[in-house]
C-alpha positions in Angstrom: 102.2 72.4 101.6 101.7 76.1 100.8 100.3 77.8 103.5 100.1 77.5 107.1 97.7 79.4 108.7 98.6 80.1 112.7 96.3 81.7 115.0 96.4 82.1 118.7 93.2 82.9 120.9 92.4 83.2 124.0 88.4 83.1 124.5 87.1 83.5 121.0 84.3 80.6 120.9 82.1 82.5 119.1 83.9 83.9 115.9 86.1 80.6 115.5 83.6 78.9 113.2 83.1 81.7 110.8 86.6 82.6 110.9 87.7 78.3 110.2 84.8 78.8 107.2 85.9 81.6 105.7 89.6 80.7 105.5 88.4 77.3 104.2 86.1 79.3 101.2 89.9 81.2 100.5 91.8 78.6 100.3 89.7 76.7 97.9 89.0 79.4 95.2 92.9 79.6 95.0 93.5 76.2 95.3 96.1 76.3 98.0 97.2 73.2 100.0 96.9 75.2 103.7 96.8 73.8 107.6 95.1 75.7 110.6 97.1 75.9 113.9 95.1 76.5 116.4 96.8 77.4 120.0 94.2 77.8 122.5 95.8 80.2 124.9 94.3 78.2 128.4 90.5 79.8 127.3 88.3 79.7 129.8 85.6 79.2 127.5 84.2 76.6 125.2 86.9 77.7 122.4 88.6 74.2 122.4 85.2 72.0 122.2 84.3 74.1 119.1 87.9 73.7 117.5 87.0 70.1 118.3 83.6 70.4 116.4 85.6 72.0 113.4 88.0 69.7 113.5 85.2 67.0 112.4 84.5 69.2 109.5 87.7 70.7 108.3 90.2 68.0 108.4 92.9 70.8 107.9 92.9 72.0 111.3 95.5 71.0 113.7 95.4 72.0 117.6 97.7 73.1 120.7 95.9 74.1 123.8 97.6 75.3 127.2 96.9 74.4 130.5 96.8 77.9 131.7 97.0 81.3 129.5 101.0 82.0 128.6 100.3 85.2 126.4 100.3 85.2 122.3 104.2 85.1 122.3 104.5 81.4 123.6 101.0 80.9 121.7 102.8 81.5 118.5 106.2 80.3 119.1 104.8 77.0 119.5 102.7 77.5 116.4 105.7 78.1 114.5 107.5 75.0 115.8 104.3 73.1 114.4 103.5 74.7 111.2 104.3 73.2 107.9 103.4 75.2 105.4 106.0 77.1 102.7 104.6 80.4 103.6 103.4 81.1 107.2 100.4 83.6 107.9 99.5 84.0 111.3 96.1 86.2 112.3 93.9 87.0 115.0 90.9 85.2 115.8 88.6 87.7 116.6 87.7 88.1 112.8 89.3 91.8 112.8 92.0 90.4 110.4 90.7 89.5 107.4 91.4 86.0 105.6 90.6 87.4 101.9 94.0 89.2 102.6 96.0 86.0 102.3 96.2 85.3 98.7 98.6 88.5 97.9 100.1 88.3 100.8 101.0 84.5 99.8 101.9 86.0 96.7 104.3 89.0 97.2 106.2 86.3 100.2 106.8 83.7 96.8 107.1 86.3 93.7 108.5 89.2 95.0 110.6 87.3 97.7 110.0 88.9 101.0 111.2 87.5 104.0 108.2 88.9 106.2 105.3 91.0 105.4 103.3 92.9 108.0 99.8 93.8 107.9 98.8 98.2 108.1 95.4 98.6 109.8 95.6 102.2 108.1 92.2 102.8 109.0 91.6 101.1 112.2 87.8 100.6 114.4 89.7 100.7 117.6 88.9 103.0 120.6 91.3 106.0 121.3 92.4 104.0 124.8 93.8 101.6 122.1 95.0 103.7 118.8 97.0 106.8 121.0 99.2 104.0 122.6 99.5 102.2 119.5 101.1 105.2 117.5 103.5 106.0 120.3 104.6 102.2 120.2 105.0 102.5 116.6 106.8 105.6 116.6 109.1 104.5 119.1 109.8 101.2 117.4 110.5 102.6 114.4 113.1 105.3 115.5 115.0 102.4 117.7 114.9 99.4 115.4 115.3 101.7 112.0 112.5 99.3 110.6 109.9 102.1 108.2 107.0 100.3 108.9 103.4 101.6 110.3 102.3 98.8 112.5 104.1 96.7 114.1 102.0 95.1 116.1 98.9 93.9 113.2 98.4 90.5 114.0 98.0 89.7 110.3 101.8 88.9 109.0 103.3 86.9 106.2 106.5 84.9 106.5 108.7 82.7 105.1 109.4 79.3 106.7 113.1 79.9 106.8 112.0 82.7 109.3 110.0 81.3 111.8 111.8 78.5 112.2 115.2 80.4 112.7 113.6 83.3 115.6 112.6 82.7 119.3 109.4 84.7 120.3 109.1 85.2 124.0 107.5 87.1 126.4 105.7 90.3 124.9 107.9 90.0 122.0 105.2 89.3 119.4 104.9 93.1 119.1 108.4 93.0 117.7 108.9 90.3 115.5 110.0 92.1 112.6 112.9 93.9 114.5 113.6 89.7 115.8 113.7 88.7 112.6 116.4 91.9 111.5 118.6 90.8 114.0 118.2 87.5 112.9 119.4 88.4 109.1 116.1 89.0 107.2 116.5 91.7 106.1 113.3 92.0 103.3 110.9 93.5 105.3 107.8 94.4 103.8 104.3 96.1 104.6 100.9 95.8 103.1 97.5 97.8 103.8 95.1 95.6 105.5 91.5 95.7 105.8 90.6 96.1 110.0 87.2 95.4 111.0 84.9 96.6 113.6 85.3 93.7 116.4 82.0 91.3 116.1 81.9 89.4 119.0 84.1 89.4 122.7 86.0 92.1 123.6 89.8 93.4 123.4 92.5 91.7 125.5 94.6 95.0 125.1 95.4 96.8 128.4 97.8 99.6 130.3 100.3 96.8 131.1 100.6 95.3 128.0 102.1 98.4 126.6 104.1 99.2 129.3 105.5 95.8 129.0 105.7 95.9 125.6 107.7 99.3 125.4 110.3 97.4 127.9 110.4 94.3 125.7 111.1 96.9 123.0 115.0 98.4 124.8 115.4 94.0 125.5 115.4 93.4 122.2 117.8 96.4 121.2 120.4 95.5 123.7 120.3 92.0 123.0 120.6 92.6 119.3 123.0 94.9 119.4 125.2 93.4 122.6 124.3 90.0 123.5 127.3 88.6 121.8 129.9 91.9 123.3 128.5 93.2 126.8 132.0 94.4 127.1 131.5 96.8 124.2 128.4 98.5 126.1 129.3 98.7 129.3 132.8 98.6 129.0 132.8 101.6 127.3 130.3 103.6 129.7 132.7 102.3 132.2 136.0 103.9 131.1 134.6 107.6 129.8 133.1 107.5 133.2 136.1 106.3 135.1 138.2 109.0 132.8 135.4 111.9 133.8 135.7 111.4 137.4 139.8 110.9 137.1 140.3 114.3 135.1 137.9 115.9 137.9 139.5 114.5 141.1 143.1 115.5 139.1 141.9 119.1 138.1 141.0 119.9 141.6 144.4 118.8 142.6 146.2 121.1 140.5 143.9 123.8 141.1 144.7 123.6 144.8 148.8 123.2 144.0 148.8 126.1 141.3 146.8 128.3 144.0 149.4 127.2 147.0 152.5 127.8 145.0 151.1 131.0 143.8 150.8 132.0 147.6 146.6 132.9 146.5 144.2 131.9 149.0 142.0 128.3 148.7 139.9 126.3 150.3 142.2 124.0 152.9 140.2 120.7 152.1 139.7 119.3 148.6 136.6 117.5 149.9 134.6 121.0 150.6 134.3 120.9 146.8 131.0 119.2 145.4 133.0 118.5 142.4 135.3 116.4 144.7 132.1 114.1 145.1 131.0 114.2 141.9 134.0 113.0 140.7 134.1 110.1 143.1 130.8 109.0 142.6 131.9 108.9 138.7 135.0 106.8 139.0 133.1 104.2 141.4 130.3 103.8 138.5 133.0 103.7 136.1 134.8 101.3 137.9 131.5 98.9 138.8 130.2 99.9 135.1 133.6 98.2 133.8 133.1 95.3 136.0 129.9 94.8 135.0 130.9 94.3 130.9 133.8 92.1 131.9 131.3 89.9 134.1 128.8 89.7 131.4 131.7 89.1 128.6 132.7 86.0 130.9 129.3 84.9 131.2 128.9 84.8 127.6 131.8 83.1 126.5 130.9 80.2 128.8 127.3 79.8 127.3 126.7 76.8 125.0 125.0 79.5 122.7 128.1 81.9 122.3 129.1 80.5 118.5 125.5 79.6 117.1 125.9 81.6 114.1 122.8 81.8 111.7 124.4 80.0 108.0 121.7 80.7 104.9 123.3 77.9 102.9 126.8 76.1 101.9 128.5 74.4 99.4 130.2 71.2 99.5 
């Protein structure tokens, strides 16, 4: 199969049979062999009785529905356990991503061999509320995960199958699949300009919280990339320069107090009337808990069943 087509909703009834026609008309001018996956994200409305009604007329369609709404992560981590296809497109279903995109998409993924291709919306139809956020996400994203791309967070992305089937998307972690799929190895990352359109029908599911959320998923994933294999290596070594800090302070104020009493020059009788004196306790405590800390976590990890799953791209026998 060539394509697999993945899209997640949540409350979309009214665009999902254009959308299902539309990438039906694509598919057919180029001749692709091409699945749907829906997942209904527990709607509320009538979404899965109409991807029932589709499903009549376009035998191409698969389903998922949840019993409750889990958010677009789980939404498309399960489509990616389903999905088929060679090359792996997932969209929005609110018809602001466009399926006329998906032919050179399909193409750049099998000629020019990228591992994932993201979607720009350069010029987007989106309300400030939305667009200011958006670029502060992006911005921040890019300088942390030193991925050069514009948007990370279009909904309209090309991958190969090796990818999707090798990453775990969770929690808000949709917004940062290309930085899950660095970590993971793939390292051809790609970006192409997108058309965005004005929203047609429904409104935005974007709020506050979601980028809030998403901007904490965002320092998750960095740790875990970088340290969820050495936690020792992280905390371990804010441990000791802060254990060493607070040891050279509590050791300078010692010898200051001996070099003024041998000197005969007058000095504070008490050590401890010194706010340096606490400062430098306080520092060797969270040096000392900060150390603990890294060693606990390095324990922890060598005892989980995942601590030598190492991602292999082929062998030879």
């Amino acid at each position: 199969m060539d394509i697999s087509v993945v899209i997640p909703l949540y409350n979309e009834d009214e665009s999902l049979p254009e959308l299902t026609a539309w990438i039906a008309r694509v598919m057919q001018e180029h001749r692709f062999t091409y699945e749907v996956v829906f997942v209904d994200d527990g709607s509320t409305d009538n979404s899965w009785a109409v991807i029932e009604d589709l499903k009549k007329q376009y035998p191409a369609i698969r389903a998922i529905k949840f019993r409750r709404n889990y958010g677009k992560s789980a939404a498309l981590n399960v489509a990616f356990e389903a999905a088929q296809g060679d090359v792996v497109i997932t969209m929005d279903a609110d018809l602001q991503d466009s399926p006329d995109e998906i032919p050179e998409l399909y193409r750049r993924i099998k000629e020019e061999k990228f591992d994932l291709i993201s979607g720009w919306k350069k010029k987007r139809y989106d309300p400030v509320t939305k667009t200011i956020p958006t670029k502060l996400f992006n911005a921040a994203t890019r300088r942390m995960s030193g991925i050069k791309l514009n948007d990370f967070n279009c909904g309209l992305k090309a991958y190969r199958k090796d990818v999707i089937k090798t990453i775990e998307v969770y929690g808000e972690m949709h917004r940062y699949i290309p930085v899950i799929a660095k970590w993971a190895g793939f390292k051809k990352i790609g970006e192409q300009v997108v058309e965005h359109r004005a929203r047609k029908y429904g409104v935005t599911k974007f709020g506050l919280s979601r980028f809030i959320n998403g901007f904490l998923d965002l320092l998750s994933i960095f740790f875990v990339g970088k340290f969820g294999k050495r936690p020792m290596h992280f905390f371990g070594s804010l441990g000791v320069l802060s254990f060493l800090m607070g040891t050279f302070m509590a050791l300078w104020l010692i010898g200051e107090k001996l070099y003024h009493l041998s000197a005969g020059i007058p000095y504070r009788r008490d050590v401890t009337d010194q706010p340096l004196f606490y400062i430098a306790l306080v520092a060797i405590i969270v040096g000392s808990q900060l150390f603990l800390t890294g060693f606990v976590a390095e324990l922890v990890t060598r005892n989980a069943p995942e601590r030598n799953q190492y991602l292999i791209e082929r062998e030879l026998h």
